[in-house]
C-alpha positions as CSV (number, residue, x, y, z in Angstrom):
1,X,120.3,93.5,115.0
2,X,119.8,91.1,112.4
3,X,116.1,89.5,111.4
4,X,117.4,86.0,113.5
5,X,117.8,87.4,116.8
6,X,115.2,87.1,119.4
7,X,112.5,90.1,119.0
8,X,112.8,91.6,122.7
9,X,110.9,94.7,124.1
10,X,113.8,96.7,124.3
11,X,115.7,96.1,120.7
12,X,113.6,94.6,118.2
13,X,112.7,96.4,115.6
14,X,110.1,99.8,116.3
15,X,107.1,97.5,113.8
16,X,107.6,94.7,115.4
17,X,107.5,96.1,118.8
18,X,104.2,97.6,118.1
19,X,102.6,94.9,116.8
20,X,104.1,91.8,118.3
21,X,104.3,93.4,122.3
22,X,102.4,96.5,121.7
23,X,99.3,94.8,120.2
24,X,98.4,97.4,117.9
25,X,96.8,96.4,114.2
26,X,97.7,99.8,113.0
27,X,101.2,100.5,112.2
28,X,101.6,102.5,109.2
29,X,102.2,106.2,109.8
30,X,98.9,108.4,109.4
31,X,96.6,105.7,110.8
32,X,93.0,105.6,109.5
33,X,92.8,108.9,108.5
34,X,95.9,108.3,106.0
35,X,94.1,105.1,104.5
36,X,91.0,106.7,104.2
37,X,92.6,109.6,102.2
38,X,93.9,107.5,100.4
39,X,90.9,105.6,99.5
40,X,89.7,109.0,98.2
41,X,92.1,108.9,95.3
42,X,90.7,106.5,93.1
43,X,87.0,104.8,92.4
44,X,86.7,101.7,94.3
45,X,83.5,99.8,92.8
46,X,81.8,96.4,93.0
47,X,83.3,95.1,90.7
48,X,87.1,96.0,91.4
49,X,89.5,93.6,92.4
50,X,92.3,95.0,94.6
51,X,95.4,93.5,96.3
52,X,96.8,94.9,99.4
53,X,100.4,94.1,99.4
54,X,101.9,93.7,103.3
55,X,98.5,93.5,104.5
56,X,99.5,92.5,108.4
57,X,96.2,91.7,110.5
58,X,93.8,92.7,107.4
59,X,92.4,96.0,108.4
60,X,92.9,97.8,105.8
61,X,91.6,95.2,103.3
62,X,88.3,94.5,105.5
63,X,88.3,98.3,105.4
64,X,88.2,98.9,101.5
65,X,85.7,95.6,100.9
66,X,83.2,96.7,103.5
67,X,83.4,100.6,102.4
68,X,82.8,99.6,98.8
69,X,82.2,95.8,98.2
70,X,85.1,95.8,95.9
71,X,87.1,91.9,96.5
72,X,90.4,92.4,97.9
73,X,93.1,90.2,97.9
74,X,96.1,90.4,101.1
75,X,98.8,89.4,101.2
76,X,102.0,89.3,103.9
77,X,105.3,87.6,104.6
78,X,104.1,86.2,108.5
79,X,102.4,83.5,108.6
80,X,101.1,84.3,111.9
81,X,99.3,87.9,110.9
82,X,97.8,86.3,107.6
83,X,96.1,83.9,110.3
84,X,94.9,86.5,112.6
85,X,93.6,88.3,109.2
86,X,91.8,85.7,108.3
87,X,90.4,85.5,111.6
88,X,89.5,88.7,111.6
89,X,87.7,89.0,108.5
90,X,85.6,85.6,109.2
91,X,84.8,87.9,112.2
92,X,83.7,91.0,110.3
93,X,81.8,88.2,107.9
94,X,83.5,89.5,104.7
95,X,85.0,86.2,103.6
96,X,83.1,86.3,100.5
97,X,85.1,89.7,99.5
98,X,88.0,89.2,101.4
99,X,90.9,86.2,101.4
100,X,94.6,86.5,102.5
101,X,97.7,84.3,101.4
102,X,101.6,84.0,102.4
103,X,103.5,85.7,100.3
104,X,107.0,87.8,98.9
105,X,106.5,91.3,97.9
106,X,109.3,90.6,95.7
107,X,107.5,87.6,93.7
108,X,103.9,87.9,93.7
109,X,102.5,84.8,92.9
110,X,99.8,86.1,90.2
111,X,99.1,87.3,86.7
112,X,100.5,90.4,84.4
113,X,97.7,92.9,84.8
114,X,95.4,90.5,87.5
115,X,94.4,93.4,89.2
116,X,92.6,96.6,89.4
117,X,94.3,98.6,91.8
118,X,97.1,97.9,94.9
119,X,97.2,99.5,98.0
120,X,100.6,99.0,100.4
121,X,101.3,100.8,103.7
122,X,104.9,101.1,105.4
123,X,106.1,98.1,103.1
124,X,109.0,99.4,101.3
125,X,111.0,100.9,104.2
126,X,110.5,96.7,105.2
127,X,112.0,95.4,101.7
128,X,115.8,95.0,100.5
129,X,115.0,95.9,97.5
130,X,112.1,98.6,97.3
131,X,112.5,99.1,93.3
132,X,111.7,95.5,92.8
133,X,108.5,95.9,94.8
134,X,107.4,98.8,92.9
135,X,108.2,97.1,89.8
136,X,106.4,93.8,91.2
137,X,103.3,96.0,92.3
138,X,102.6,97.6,88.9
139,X,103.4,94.3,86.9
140,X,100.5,92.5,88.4
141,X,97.8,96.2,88.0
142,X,96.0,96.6,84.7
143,X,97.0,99.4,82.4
144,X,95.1,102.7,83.9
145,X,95.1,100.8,87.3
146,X,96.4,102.9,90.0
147,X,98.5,101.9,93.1
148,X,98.7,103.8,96.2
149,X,101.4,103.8,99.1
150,X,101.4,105.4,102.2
151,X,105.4,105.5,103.4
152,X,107.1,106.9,106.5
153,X,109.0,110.4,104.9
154,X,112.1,112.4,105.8
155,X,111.0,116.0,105.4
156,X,114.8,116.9,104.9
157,X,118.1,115.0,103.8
158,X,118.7,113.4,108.0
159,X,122.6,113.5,108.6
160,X,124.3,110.7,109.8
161,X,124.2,111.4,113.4
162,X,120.1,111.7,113.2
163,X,120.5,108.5,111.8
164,X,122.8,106.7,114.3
165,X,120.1,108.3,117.0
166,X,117.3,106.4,115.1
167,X,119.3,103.0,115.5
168,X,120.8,103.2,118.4
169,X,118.3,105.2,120.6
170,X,115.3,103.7,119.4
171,X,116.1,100.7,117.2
172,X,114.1,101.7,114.2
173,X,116.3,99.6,112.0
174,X,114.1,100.0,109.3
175,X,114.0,103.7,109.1
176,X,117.4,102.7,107.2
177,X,115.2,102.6,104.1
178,X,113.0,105.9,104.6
179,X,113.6,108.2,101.7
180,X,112.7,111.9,101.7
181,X,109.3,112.7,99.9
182,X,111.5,113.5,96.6
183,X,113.4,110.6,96.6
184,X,110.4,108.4,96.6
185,X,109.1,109.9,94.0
186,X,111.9,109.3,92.0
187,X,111.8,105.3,92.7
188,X,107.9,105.8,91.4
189,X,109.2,107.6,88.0
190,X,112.2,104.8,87.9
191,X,109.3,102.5,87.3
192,X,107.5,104.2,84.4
193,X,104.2,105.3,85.9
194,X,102.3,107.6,83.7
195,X,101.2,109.7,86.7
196,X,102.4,110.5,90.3
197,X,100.4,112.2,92.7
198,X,102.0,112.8,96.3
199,X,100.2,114.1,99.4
200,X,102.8,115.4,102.0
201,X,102.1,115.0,105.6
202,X,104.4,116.0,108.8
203,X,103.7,113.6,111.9
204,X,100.9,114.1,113.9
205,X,100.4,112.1,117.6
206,X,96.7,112.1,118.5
207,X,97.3,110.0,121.6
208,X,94.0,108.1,123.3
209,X,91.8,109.7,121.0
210,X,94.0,108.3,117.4
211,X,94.5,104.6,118.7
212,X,90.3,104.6,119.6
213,X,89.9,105.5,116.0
214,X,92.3,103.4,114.3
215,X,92.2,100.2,117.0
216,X,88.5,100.3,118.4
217,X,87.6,100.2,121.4
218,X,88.5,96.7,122.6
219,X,92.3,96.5,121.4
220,X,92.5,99.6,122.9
221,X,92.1,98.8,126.2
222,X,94.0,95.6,125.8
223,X,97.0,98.1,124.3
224,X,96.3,100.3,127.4
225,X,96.3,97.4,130.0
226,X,99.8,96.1,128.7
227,X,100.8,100.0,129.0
228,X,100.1,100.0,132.5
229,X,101.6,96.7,133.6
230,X,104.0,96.3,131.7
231,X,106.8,98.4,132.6
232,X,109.1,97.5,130.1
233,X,106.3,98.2,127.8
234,X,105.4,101.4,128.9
235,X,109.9,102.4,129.2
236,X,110.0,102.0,125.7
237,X,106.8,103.6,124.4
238,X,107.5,106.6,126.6
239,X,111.1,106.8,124.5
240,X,109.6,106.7,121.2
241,X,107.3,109.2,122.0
242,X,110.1,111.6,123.6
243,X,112.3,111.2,120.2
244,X,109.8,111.6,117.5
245,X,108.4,114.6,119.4
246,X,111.9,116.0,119.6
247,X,112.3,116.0,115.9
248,X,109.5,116.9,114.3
249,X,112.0,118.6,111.3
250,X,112.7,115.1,110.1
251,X,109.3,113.2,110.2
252,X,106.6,113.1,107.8
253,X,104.8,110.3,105.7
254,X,103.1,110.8,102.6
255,X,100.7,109.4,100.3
256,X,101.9,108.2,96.6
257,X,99.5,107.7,94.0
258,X,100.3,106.6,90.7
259,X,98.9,105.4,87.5
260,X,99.8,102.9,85.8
């Protein structure tokens, strides 16, 4: 399916069905529990000034200003998520730590060394080209500055008919451009980083209990209502579930930290 079609319940793409049908604000793999780990690999202080790279609705940035009052800077492709980011930071009332712009993860529109630190979740699998991005990301951190990625993971080479499954049975297009945790850290080294740390992680589903951590309690009951009445909704979600439970060999995530 290409990026022009029509994004329907059935075939659009498995991050755009959760967020645009799904409702959920929290698509990376880990959740919350994968940000906040990997918050704990650096020193965020006052006086920091990260930028969070396909920053979607803004939760993770809110999250890392309010934790530690360091100023963060989002930034995403849609137009329509940097507005509800926005939105939702006005909301949380950290404005004065917090603003979001349009952008291209390809062409950051900012200076050689402008920032501290950069934090990107389930971006690269999104981008044509994930070297550029890497290469983008470290241009525009300091020297010493680290940047941290959180990326869906193969835990083994898939074979092509695990592959064709993943297209054809549950329309992650995307997961085109997973790598295995080795092969991401090789695109990290490709990119001259003086230091690569990587957590590895195998997929864990926490159900009700997961989505109330990493949604709240409000969005979760508006992601449970379209659940239950919406049964084209609730078709597809129960699919999903069914696959990635069925082959836990092949997924994992895992957390890449490296210094620049």
């Amino acid at each position: 399916m290409s990026k022009s079609e029509e994004c329907t319940i059935e075939k659009c793409d498995i991050f755009d069905f959760m967020a645009q049908h799904v409702g959920l604000s929290v698509l990376h793999p880990g959740g919350f529990e994968a940000t906040s780990e990997l918050a704990k690999r650096w020193d965020f202080e006052e006086d920091k000034k990260i930028i969070d790279i396909a920053c979607g609705k803004g939760t993770t940035a809110i999250y890392l200003a309010r934790r530690f009052g360091c100023r963060v800077i989002g930034i995403d492709f849609s137009e329509r998520l940097i507005e509800e980011a926005k939105y939702l930071a006005k909301r949380k009332k950290v404005e004065n730590l917090v603003s979001f712009q349009v952008a291209d993860a390809l062409n950051l529109p900012f200076f050689e060394g402008e920032f501290d630190g950069a934090v990107s979740q389930a971006m690269l699998v999104l981008v044509d080209d994930k070297k550029k991005a890497i290469k983008e990301t470290m241009r525009v951190i300091k020297p010493g500055g680290k940047a941290g990625w959180v990326e869906l993971s193969w835990k083994k080479e898939p074979t092509k008919e695990f592959l064709d499954k993943v297209s054809n049975e549950i329309c992650a297009y995307c997961m085109a451009n997973v790598e295995i945790f080795e092969g991401w850290k090789a695109l990290f080294l490709e990119a001259v980083f003086k230091k690569i740390d990587v957590l590895q992680f195998s997929m864990n589903f926490q159900g009700m209990r997961g989505m109330l951590r990493d949604e709240g309690f409000t969005n979760s009951c508006k992601v449970m209502f379209r659940y239950l009445t919406n049964t084209r909704i609730r078709k597809r979600m129960t699919s999903l579930d069914r696959f990635f439970r069925a082959h836990p060999e092949y997924f994992g995530y895992g957390l890449y930290v490296c210094t620049k």
